[in-house]
C-alpha positions as CSV (number, residue, x, y, z in Angstrom):
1,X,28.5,8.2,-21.1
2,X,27.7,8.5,-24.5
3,X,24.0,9.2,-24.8
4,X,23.8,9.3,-28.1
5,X,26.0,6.3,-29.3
6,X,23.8,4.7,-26.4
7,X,20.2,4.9,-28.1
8,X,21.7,4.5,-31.6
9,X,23.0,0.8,-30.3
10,X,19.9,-0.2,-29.2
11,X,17.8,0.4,-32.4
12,X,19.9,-1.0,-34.1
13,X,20.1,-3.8,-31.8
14,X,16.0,-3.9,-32.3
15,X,16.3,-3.5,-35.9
16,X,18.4,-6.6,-36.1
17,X,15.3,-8.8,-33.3
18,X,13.2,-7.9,-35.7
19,X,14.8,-9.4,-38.8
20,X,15.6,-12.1,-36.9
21,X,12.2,-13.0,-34.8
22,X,9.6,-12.3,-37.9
23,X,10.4,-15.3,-39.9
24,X,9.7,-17.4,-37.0
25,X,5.7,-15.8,-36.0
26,X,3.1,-17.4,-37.3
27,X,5.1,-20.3,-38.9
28,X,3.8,-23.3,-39.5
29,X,7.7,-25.0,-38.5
30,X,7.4,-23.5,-35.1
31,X,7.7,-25.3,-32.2
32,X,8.3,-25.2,-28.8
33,X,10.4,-27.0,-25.8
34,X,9.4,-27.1,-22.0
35,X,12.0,-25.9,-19.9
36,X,10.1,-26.6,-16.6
37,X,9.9,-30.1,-15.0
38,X,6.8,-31.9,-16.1
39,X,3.3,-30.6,-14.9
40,X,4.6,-26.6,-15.3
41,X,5.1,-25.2,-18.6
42,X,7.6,-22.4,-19.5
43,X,8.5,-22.4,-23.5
44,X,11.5,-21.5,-25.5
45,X,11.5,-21.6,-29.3
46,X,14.2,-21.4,-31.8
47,X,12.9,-18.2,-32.6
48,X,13.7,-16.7,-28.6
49,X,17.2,-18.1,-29.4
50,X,18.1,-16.8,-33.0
51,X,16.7,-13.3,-32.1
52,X,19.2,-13.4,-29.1
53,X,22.2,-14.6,-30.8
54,X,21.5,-11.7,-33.7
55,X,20.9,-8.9,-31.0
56,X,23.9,-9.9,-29.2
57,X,26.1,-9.8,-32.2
58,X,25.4,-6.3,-32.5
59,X,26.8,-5.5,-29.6
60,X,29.5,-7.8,-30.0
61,X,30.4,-5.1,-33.1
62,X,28.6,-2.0,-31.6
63,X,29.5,-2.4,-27.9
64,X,31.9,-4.9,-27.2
65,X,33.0,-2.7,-23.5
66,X,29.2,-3.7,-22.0
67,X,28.1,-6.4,-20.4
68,X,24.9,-8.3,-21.3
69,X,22.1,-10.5,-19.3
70,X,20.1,-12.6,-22.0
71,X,17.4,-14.8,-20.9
72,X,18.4,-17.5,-23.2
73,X,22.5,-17.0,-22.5
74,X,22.7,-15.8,-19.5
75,X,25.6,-13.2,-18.3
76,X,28.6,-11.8,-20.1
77,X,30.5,-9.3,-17.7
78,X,32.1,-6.2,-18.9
79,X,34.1,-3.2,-18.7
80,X,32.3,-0.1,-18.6
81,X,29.9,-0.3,-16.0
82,X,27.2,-0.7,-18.4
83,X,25.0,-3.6,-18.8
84,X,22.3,-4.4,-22.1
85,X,19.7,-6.7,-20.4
86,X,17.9,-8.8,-23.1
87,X,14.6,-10.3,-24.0
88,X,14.3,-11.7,-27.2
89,X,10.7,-12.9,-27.1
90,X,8.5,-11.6,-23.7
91,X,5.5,-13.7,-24.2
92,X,6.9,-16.8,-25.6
93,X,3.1,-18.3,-25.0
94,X,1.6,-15.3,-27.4
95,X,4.1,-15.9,-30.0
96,X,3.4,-20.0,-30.0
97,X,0.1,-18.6,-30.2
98,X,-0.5,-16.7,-33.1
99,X,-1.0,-13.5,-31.1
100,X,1.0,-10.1,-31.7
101,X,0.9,-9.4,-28.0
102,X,4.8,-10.2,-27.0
103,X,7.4,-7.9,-27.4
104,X,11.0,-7.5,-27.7
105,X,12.7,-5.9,-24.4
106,X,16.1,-4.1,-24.6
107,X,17.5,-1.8,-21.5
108,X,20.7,-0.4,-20.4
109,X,21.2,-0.5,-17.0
110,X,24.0,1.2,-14.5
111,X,24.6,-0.4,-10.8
112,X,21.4,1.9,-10.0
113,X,19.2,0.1,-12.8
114,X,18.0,0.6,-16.4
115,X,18.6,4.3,-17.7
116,X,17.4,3.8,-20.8
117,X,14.7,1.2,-22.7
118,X,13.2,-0.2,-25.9
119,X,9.7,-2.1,-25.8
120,X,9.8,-2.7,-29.5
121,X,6.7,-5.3,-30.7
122,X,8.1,-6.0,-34.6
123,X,5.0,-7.5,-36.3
124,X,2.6,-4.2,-35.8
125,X,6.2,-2.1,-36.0
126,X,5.0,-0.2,-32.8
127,X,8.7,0.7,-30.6
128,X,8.2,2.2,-27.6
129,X,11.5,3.7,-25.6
130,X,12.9,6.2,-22.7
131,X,15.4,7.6,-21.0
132,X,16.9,10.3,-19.6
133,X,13.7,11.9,-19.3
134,X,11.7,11.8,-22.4
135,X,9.7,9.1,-23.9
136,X,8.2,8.4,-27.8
137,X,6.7,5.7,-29.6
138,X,6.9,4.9,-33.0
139,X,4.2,3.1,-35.1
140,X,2.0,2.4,-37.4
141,X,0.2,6.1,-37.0
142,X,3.5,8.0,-37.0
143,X,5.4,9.6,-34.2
144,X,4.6,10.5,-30.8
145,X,5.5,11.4,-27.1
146,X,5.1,9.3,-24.1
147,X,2.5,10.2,-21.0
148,X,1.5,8.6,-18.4
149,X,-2.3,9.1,-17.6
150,X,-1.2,10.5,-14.0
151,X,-3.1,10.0,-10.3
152,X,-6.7,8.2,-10.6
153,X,-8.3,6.9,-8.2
154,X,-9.0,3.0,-7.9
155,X,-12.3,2.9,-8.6
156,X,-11.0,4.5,-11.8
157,X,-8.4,2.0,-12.6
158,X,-7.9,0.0,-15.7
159,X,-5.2,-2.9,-14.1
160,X,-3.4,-5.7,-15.8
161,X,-1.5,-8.8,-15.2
162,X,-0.7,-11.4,-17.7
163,X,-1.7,-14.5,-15.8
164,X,-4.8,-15.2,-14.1
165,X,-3.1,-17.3,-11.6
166,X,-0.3,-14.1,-11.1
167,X,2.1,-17.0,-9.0
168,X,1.7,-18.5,-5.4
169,X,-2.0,-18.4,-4.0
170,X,-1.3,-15.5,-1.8
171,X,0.0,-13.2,-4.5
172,X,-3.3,-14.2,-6.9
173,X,-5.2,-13.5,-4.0
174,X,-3.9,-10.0,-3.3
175,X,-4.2,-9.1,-7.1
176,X,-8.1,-10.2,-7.1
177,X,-8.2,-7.6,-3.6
178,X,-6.9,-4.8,-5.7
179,X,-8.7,-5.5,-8.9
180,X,-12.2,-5.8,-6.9
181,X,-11.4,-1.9,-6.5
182,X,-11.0,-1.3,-9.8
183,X,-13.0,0.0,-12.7
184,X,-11.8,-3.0,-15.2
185,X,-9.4,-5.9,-14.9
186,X,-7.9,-7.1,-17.7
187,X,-5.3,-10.4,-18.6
188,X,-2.3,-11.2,-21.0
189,X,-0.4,-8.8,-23.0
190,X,3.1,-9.7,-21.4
191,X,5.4,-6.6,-21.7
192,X,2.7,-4.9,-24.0
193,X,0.8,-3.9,-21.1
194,X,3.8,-1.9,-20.0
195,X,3.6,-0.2,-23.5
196,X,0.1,0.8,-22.7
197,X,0.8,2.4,-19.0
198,X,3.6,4.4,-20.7
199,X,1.5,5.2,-23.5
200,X,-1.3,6.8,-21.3
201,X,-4.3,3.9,-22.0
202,X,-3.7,1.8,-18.3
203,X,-2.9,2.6,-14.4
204,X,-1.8,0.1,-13.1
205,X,0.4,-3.5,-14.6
206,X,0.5,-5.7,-11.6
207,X,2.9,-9.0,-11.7
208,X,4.9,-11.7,-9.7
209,X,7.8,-13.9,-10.2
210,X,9.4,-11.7,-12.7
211,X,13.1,-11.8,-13.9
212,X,15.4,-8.7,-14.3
213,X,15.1,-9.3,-17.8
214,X,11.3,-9.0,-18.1
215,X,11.1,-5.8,-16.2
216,X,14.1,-3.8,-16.8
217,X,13.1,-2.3,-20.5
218,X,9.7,-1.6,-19.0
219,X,10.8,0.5,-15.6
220,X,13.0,2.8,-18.2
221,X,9.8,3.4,-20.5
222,X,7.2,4.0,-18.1
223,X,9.3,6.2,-15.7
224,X,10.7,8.0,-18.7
225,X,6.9,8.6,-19.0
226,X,6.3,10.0,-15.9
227,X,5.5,6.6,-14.3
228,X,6.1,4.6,-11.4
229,X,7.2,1.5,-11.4
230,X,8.3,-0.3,-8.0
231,X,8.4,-4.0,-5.8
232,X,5.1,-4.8,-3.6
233,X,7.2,-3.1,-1.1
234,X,8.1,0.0,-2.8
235,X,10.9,-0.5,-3.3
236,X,13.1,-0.5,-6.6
237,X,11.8,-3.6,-9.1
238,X,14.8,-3.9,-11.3
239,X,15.9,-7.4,-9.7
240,X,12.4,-8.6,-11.1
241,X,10.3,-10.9,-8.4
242,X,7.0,-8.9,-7.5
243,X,6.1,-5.7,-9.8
244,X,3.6,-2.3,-9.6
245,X,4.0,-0.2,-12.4
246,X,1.7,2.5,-12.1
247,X,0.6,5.5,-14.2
248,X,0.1,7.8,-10.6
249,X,0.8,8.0,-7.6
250,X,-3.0,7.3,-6.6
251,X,-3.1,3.9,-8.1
252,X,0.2,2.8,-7.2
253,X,0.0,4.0,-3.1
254,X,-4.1,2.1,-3.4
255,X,-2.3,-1.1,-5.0
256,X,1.1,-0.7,-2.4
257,X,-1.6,-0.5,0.9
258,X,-3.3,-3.8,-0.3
259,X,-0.1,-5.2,-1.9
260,X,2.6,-4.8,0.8
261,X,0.7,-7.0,3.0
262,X,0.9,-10.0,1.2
263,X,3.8,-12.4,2.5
């Protein structure tokens, strides 16, 4: 595997999101489509589809061996054993909304899971990625390393999710146990909120109902940071569904003892 020639593909694939997904934020053009039956909303904008087609022509050039899983165009299988799992826009309802809170995910991932990530978020130009051990963000305020705030106790805790309603009743319910315990509970952010557990500002990102996709870029970040990032089981998270990341192993065995109980 070829480290290097790994981590130079993927800015480059971020490099070309951003190019790609900037014309579309803020526009006054923009719309949206539902891609949910009627009475549930899940959008998709033209901008989630250009900004995959462009990142997924640089690895047509860059990496044509690897496999990719886009949200918007689903799997292409490949040779090496190697897949690039994409998300062009996480937080399609931030991005319809005016709000620089979305991101755009890129992670390589192995039949054990991502070994490398990019949270890149291109309108403040702040790109968080790891792998392999070592984490760094870039930004506005220059360069710097990744840590996670390690163990705090709950009481200490600042937890996220992005949706109040965090799916089914049951799995809202046993968010609202855990973030009774905490010190402050806060909402939305999408794959942001990820950033800021890597970045050493937040314990504990708590979410439901997630696809490979949304989660993959963030596991490599955040454990790359020192980070844990698991199922409401403890188990790995990479297939998506039910997600803890956590910033110590306080917060994320006090989340996993309320957590693991809900069916």
């Amino acid at each position: 595997m070829d480290k290097t020639d790994i981590v130079r593909t993927a800015h480059a694939v971020a490099d070309a999101a951003r190019g790609a997904v900037l014309p579309f934020f803020r526009s006054a053009d923009l719309t949206a489509e539902n891609k949910l039956p009627e009475g549930r909303f899940d959008p998709v904008t033209e901008g989630d589809r250009a900004t995959e087609r462009a990142m997924r022509e640089v690895l047509g050039r860059l990496r044509p061996q690897d496999g990719i899983l886009g949200e918007e165009y689903g799997a292409v299988e490949g040779t090496s054993g190697l897949t690039w799992v994409l998300d062009p826009i996480d937080g399609t309802r931030a991005f319809m909304s005016g709000s620089p809170t979305w991101g755009v995910l890129i992670a390589v991932s192995d039949a054990s899971g991502p070994i490398y990530g990019i949270i890149d978020q291109p309108y403040i130009g702040e790109r968080f990625e790891g792998g392999w051990g070592a984490a760094r963000m870039v930004g506005p305020m220059g360069t710097r390393d990744l840590r996670v705030l390690g163990a705090r106790s709950l009481s200490e805790a600042i937890v996220f999710t992005t949706f109040p309603e965090l799916g089914s009743p049951a799995e809202a319910a046993g968010f609202a146990d855990v973030a009774s315990h905490a010190k402050l509970t806060r909402y939305g952010l999408d794959c942001y909120a990820y950033s800021l557990v890597a970045a050493g500002h937040v314990d504990l990102v708590i979410e439901a109902g997630l696809a490979p996709y949304d989660i993959q870029a963030p596991i490599a970040v955040i454990e790359a940071a020192g980070g844990i990032v698991t199922n409401w089981q403890g188990g790995p998270a990479h297939h998506g569904g039910r997600v803890i990341a956590a910033a110590g192993h306080a917060q994320h065995e006090a989340a996993l003892e309320i957590l693991s109980q809900v069916v």
